[in-house]
MARVEXLUM-608818 format. One line per 10 residues: number of its first residue (from 0); their letters; for each residue x negated, y negated, z of N, C-alpha, C, O. Coordinates in steps of 0.001 Angstrom, whole numbers. Layout:
// residues N
NUM> A> X Y Z X Y Z X Y Z X Y Z  ...
***
This chain:
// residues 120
0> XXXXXXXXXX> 41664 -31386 61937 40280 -31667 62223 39808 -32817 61335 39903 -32550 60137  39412 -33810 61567 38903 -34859 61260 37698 -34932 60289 37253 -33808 60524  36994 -35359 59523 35981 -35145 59142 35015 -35889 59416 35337 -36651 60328  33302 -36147 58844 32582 -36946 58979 32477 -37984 58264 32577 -38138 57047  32231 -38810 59238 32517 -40234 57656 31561 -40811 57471 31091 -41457 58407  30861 -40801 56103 29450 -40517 55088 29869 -42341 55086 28963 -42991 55606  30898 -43082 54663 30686 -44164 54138 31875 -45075 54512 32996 -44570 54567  31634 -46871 54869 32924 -47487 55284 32649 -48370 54745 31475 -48564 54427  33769 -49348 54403 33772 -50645 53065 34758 -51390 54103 35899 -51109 54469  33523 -52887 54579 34357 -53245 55329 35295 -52940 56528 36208 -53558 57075
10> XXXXXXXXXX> 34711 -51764 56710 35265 -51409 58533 36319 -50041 57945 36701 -49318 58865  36820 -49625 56496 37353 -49108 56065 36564 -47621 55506 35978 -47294 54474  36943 -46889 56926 36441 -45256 56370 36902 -44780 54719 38026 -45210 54461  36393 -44140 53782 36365 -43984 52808 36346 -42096 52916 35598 -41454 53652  37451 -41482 51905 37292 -40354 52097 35888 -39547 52254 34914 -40215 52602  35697 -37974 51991 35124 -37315 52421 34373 -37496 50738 35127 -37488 49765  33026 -37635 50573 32544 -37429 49252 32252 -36098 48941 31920 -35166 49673  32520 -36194 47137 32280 -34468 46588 30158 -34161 46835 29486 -33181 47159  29831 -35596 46462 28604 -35927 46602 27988 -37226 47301 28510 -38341 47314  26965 -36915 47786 26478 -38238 48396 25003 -38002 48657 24654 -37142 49466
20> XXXXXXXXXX> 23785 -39040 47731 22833 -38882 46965 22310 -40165 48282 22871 -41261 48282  21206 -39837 49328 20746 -41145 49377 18890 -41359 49246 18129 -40474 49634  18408 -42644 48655 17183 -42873 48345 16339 -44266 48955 16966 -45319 49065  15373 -44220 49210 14772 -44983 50230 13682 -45479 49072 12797 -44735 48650  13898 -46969 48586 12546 -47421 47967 11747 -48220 48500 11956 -48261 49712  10770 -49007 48118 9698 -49349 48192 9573 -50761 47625 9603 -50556 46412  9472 -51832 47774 9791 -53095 47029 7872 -53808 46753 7278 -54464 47608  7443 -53526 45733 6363 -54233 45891 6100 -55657 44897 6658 -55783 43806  5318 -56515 45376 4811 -57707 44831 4652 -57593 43985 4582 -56395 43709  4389 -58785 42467 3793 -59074 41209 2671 -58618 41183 2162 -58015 40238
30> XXXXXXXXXX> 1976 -58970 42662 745 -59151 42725 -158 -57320 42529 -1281 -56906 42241  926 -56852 42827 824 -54944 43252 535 -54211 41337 1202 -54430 40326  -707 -53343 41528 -1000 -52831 40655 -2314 -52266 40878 -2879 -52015 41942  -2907 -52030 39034 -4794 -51497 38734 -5831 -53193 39104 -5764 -54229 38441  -6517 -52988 40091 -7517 -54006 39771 -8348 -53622 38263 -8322 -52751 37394  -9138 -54983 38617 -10369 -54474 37739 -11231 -53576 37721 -11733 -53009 36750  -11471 -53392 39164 -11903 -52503 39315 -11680 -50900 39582 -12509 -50153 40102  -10058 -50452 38994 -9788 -49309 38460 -9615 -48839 39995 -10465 -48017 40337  -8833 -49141 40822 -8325 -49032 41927 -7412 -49824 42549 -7635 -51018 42752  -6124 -49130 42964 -4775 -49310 43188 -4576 -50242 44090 -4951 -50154 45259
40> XXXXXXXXXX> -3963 -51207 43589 -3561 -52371 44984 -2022 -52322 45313 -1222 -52251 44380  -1573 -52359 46670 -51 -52332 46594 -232 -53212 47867 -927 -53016 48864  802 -54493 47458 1363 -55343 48207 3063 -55476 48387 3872 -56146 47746  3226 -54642 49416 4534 -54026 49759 4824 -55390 50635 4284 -56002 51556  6277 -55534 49607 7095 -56719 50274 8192 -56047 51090 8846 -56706 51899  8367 -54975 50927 9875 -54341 52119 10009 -52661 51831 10346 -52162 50757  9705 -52033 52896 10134 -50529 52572 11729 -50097 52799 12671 -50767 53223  11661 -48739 52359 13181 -48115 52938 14207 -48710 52302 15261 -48323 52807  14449 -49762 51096 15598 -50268 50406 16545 -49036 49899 16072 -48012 49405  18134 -49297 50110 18638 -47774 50310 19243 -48001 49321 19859 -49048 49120
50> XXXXXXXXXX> 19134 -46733 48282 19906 -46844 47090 20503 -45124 47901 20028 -44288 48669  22107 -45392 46942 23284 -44445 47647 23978 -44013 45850 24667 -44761 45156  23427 -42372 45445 24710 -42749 44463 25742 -41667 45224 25332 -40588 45654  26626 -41944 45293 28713 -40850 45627 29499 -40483 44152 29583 -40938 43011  29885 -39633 44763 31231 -39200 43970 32074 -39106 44618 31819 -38922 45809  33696 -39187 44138 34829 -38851 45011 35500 -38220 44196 35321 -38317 42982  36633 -37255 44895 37647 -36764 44339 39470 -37371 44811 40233 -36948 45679  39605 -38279 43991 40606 -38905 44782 42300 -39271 44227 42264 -39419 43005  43180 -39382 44565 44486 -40357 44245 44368 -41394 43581 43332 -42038 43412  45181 -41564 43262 45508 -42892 42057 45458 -44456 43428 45179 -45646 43279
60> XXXXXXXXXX> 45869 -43656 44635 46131 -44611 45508 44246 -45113 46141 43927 -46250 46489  43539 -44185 46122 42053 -44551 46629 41491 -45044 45061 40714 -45992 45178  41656 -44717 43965 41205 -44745 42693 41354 -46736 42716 40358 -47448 42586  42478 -47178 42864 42477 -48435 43150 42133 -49394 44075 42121 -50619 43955  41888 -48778 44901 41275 -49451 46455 39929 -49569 45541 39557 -50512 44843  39116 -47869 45855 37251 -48207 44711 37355 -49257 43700 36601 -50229 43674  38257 -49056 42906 38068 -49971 41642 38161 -51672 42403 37574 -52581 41815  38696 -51883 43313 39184 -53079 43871 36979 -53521 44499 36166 -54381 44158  36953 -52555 45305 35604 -52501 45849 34632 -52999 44637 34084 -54097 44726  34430 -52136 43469 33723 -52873 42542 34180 -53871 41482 33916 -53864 40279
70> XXXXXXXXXX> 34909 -54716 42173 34966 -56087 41436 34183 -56905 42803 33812 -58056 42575  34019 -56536 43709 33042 -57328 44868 32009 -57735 44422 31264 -57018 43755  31737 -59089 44731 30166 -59221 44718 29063 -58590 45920 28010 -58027 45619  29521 -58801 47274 28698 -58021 47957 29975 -57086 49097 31001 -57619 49519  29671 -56043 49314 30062 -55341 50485 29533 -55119 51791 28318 -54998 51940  30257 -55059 52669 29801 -54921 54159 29765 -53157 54527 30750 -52611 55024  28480 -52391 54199 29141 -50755 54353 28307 -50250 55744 27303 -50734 56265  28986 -49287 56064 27973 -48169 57111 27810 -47058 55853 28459 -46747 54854  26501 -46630 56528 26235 -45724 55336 25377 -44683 56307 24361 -44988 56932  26217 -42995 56283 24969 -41900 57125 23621 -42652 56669 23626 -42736 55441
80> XXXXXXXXXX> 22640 -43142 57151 20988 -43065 57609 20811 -41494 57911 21451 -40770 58673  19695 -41199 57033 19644 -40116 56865 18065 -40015 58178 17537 -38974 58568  17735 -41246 58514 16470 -41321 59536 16908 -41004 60713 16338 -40126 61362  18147 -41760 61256 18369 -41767 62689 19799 -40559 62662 20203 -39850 63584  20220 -40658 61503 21467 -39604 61697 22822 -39671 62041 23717 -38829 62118  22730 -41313 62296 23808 -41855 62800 24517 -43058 61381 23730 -43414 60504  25562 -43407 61352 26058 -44385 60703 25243 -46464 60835 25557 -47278 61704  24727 -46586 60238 24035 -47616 59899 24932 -48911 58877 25506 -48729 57803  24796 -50143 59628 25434 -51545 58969 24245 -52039 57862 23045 -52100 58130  24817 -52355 56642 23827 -53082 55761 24893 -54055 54695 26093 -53853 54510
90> XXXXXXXXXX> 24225 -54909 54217 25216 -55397 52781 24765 -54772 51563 23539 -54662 51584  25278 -54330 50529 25453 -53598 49697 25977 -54289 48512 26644 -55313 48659  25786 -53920 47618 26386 -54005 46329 26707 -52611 45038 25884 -51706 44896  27791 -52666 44351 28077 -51523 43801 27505 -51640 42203 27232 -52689 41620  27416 -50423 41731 26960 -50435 40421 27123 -49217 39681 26688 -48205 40231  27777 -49067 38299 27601 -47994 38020 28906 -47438 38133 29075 -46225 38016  29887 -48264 38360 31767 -47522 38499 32187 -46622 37596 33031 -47123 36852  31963 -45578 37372 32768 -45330 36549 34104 -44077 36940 33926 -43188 37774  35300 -44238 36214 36652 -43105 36461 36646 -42336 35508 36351 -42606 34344  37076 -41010 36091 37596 -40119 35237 38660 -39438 35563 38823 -39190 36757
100> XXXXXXXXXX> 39574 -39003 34648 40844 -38311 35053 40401 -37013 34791 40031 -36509 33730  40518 -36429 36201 40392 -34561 36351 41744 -34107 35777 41499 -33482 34745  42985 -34152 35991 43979 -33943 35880 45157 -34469 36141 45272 -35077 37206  46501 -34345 35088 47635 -35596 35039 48482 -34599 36323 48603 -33375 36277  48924 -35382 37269 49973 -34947 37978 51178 -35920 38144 51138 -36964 37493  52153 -35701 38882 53370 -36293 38924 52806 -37435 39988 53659 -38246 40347  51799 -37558 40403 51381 -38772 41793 50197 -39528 41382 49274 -39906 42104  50437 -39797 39380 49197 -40381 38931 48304 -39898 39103 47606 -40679 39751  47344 -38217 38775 46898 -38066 38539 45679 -37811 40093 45730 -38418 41163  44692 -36725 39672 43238 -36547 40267 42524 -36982 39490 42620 -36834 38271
110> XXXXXXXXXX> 41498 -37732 40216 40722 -38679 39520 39108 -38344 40167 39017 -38173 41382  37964 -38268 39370 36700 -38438 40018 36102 -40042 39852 35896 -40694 38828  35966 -40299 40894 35552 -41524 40809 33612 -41871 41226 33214 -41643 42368  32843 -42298 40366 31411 -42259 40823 30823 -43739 40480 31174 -44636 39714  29703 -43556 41466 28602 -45187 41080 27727 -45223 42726 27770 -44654 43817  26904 -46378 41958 25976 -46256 43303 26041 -47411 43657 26436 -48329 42938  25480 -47566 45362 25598 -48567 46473 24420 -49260 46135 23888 -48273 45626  23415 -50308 45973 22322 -51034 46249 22127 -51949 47673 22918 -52783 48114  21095 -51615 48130 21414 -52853 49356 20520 -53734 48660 19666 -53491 47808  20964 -55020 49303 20150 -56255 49399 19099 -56405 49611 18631 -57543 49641
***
């Protein structure tokens, strides 16, 4: 049985995540704040900017593919949209890589691998 696929790098399905965190911000102007007159101004330059943080539980063999991913400057990902429910195209950027070794095995090891997506 196949699973659902939460995330793709470059057209490249990415295993099943242990976690997958997604957040929708709000981008506002310089201009956005307290007037003088002690009432809120917001000059919203772009809603819905998708911040994504994941975890994986993975091989030494995916452990190097991710690590390969965050030396990218930008990525091409689908990412579940948690609005429409369906898999969604955006450019992305990674942040936040970091590895850890769960345990040494004879196939290099289980590894958790985590960090978050930014879009553009």
């Amino acid at each position: 049985m196949a699973f659902f696929e939460y995330l793709k790098f470059d057209g490249v399905a990415l295993p099943l995540p242990d976690s997958y965190d997604i957040g929708l911000a709000t981008v506002e102007a310089e201009s956005s704040g307290e007037t003088e007159a002690g009432t809120t101004q917001r000059d919203v330059v772009r809603q819905g900017v998708v911040t994504i943080t994941v975890s994986f539980s993975v091989t030494a063999k995916w452990l190097k593919a991710l690590t390969a991913y965050s030396k990218m400057d930008k990525l091409a990902v689908d990412y579940f949209d948690t609005e429409t429910a369906e898999l969604k195209n955006t450019e992305m950027y990674m942040e936040g890589f970091k590895a850890k070794l769960e345990k040494d095995t004879s196939y290099k090891g289980l590894w958790t691998v985590s960090f978050a997506l930014r879009e553009f």
